[in-house]
N, C-alpha and C positions, 0 to 999 in steps of 0.2 A: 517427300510429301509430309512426313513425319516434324520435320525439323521442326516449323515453325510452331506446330503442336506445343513443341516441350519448349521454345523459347516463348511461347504464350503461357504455357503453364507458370516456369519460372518467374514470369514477370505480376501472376497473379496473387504467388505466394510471399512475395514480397511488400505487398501491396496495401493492408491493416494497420491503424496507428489507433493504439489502446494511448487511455491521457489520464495520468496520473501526477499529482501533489507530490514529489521527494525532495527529501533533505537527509542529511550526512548522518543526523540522528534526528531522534525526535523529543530526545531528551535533553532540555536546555537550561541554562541558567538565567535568573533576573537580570534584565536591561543590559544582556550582551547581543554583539551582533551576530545576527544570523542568515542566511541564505538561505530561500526555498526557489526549488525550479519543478518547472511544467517541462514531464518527459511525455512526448508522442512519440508514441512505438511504440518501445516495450516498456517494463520496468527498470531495467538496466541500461537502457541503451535509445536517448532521444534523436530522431531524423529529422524534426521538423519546428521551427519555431510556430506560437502563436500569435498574431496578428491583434493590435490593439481593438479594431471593429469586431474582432472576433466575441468576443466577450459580452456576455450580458450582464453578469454579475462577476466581481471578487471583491470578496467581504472578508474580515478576521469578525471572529465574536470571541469575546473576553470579557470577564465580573459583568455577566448580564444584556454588555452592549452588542450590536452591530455595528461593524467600521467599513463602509466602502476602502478600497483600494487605491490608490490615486492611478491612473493608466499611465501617468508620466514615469511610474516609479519603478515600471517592469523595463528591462534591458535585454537584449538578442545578445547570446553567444555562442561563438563559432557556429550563426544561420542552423542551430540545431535545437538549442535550449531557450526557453526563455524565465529571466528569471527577476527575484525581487528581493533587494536586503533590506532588513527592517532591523530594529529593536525589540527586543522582545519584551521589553517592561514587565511588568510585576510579578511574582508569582502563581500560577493558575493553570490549569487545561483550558488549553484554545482550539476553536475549530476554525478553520481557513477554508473556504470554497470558492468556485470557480465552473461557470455555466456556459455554456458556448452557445451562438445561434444557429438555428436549423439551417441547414444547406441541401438541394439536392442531388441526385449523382445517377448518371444511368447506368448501367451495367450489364454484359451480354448476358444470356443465359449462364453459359459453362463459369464464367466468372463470377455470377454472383451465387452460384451454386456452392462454388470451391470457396470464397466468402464465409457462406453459412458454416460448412463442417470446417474451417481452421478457425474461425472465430469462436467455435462453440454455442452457434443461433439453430442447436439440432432440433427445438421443436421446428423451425419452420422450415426445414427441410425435410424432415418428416411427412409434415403436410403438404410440401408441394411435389415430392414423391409417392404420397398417396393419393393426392388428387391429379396426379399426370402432368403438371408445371413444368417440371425440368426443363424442358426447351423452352420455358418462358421467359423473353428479358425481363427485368425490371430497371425502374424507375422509384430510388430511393430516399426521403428525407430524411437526415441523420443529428441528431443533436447528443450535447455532451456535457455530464454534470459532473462534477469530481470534490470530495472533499480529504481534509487529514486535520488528523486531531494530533497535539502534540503538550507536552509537558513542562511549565517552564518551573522552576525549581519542584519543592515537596508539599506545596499546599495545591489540596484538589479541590476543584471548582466544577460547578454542575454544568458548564457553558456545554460537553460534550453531546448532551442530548439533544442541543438546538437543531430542530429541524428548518433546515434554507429555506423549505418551496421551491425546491429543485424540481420541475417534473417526473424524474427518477430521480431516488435517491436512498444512499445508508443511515440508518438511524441506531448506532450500537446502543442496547440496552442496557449497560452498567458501563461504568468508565473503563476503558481502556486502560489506563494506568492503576486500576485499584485491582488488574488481574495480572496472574505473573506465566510465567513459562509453567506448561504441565496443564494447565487449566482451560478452559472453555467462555468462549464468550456468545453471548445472543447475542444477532444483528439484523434487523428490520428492514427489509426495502421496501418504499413507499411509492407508487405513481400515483401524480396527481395527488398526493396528500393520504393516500387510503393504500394499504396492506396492500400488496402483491404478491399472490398467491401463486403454488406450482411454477415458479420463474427460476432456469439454472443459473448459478451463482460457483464464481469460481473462486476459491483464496490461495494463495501460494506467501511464502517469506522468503527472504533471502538475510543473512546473517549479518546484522550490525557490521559496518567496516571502520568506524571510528569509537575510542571509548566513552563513556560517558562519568560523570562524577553524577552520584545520587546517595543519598543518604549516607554524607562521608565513604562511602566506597567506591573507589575506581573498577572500573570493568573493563578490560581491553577484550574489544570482541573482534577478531582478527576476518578479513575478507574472505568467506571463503565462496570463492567460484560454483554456480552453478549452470550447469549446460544444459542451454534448454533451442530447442528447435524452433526458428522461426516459421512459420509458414503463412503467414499473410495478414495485409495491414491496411489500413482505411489511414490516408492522410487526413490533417485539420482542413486542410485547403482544399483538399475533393474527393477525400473520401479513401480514390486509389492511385494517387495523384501527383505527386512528389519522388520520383524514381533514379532522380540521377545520383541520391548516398546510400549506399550498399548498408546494412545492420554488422555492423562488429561481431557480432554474436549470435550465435543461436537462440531463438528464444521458440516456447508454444503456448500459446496465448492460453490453453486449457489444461495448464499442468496445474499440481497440488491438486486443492480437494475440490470434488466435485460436489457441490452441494443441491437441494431444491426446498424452495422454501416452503412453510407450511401454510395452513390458509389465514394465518396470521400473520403469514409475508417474513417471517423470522427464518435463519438459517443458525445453526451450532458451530462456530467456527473450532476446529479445535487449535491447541496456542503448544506446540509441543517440545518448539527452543525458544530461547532468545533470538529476535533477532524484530525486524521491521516486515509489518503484515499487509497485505494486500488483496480486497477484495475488489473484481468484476463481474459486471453484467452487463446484456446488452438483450432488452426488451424491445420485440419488431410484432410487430400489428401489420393484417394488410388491409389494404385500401380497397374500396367497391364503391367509394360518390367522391372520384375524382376523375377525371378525362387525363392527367396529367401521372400523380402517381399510381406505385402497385403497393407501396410498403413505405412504412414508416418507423423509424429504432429510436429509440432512446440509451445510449450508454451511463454508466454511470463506474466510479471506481468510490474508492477507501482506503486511506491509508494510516498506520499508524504503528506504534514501535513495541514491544513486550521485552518486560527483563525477569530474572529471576526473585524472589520474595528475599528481602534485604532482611533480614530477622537472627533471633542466635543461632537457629542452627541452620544458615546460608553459610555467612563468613568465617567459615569454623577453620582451624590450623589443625592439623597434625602434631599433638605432642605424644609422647609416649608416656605413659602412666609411671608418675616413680613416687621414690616418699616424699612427701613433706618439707617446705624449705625448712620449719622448727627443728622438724627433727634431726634435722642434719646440724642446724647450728647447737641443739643441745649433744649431739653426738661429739660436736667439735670441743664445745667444753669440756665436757668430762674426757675426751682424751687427752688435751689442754692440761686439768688438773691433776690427772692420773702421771702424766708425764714429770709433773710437777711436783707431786709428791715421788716420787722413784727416785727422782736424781736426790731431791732434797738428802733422804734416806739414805742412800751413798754416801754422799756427803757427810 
């Protein structure tokens, strides 16, 4: 009687698709090609392509403008990724977003319970544990907003503050690029346009795996692997919906730092290597003037890349302290003459 139990389990935990903005870096040069793809699932590891109707917005913003996205110019690969190569023209910080439309999704009790604590939605399991819910189904409308800021050569451009009008969304307060590894950066989430206050927010990084050239210095930031535990997934197409491609990898959607924001909607991210950073949340409300739903989420992510402060005392070499090149060629001389006069003297 058991069994099915635990193959219901397992198929719940598999079940969550976080949707994130990546690329190979985020640190780019003028008018080269580049590639950004849309991961659903994890950070590391996409199950599910996005669907062109899916989309309500993809925009790049650059020197001030907003650019819609052309929907012709996104491609599927391998039914898991989907993605978009562009040119990256000028020099500047861009932001790229991407907003998806409301879908909704029913789900039993035990599954949208197990939902709540792997995704990290612990106030409102919380509350539906203190007000005796738990064996309650739900009925959920789920939307998804996602941005990433990225770098294309050395000149910084304010475009990173542009706030989309995302229903959820991150708004970092100082550029990303003008912070290095070691440091701290403020980050805003906004619903509906206004602070969102006491809301969990998660960040994690994972380690650059390709180098970058920046300010005349190469960086080879080499892969390194982190194991992280999957345990459950909201597909784009229904939430829990998409089950026949297994996750490569472990992943857990509420690893790194566990943040909450303050009533200015701001969280402290701290920035502690190099590598490409990422923050989630997923903001759920419940319903009381609907006959149809119990709850409604807004997800939203952030992505974006940190290196080290490119300065004198970054790119420093190891020499050992000796004398002087003069000294040594004045030393040459005078051994030189001294030689020179001894034989003469001889002679």
């Amino acid at each position: 009687m058991r069994k099915p139990f635990y193959l219901l389990l397992a198929f719940i935990l598999l079940c969550s698709h976080d949707l994130y903005i990546k690329m190979e870096t985020y640190f780019l040069q003028a008018n080269q090609e580049a590639t950004l793809s849309l991961y659903n699932g994890t950070f590391e590891t996409s199950e599910n392509i996005i669907t062109r109707d899916r989309m309500l917005d993809a925009s790049v913003i650059a020197q001030g403008k907003r650019v819609a996205l052309n929907p012709t110019q996104w491609k599927d690969q391998d039914s898991t990724i989907t993605q978009l190569t562009f040119n990256t023209g000028e020099a500047g910080t861009y932001v790229v977003g991407v907003s998806t439309k409301a879908k909704n999704i029913a789900l039993p009790a035990k599954e949208f319970n197990s939902y709540l604590e792997h995704d990290g939605v612990l106030d409102m399991l919380e509350q539906r544990t203190k007000d005796g819910l738990l064996d309650q189904d739900a009925v959920e409308r789920y939307e998804k907003h996602i941005k990433a800021i990225y770098q294309v050569g050395d000149i910084k451009t304010k475009d990173w503050s542009t706030v989309l009008g995302y229903p959820l969304e991150f708004v970092p307060q100082a550029n990303p690029y003008e912070k290095y590894s070691g440091e701290k950066l403020e980050v805003q989430l906004l619903a509906d346009g206004k602070p969102l206050s006491n809301q969990l927010v998660f960040a994690d990084y994972i380690k650059s795996i390709h180098a970058h050239t920046h300010s005349d210095h190469n960086h080879d930031h080499a892969q390194e692997g982190k194991e992280h535990e999957h345990d459950h997934a909201h597909t784009e197409g229904e939430h829990n919906h998409d089950h026949e491609s297994q996750p490569k990898e472990e992943h857990k959607h509420t690893s790194g730092q566990q943040l909450r924001t303050n009533e200015q909607g701001i969280v402290l991210v701290n920035l502690p290597e190099d590598g490409i950073y990422y923050l989630r949340t997923i903001h759920m409300t419940k319903v009381s003037d609907n006959d149809t739903l119990t709850h409604r989420s807004k997800w939203a992510t952030l992505t974006f890349e940190i290196s080290h402060k490119h300065d004198a005392n970054t790119h420093t070499h190891d020499h050992e302290e000796g004398v002087p090149a003069w000294v040594f060629v004045m030393s040459s001389l005078l051994i030189i003459g001294l030689l020179f006069f001894v034989f003469r003297k001889k002679n």
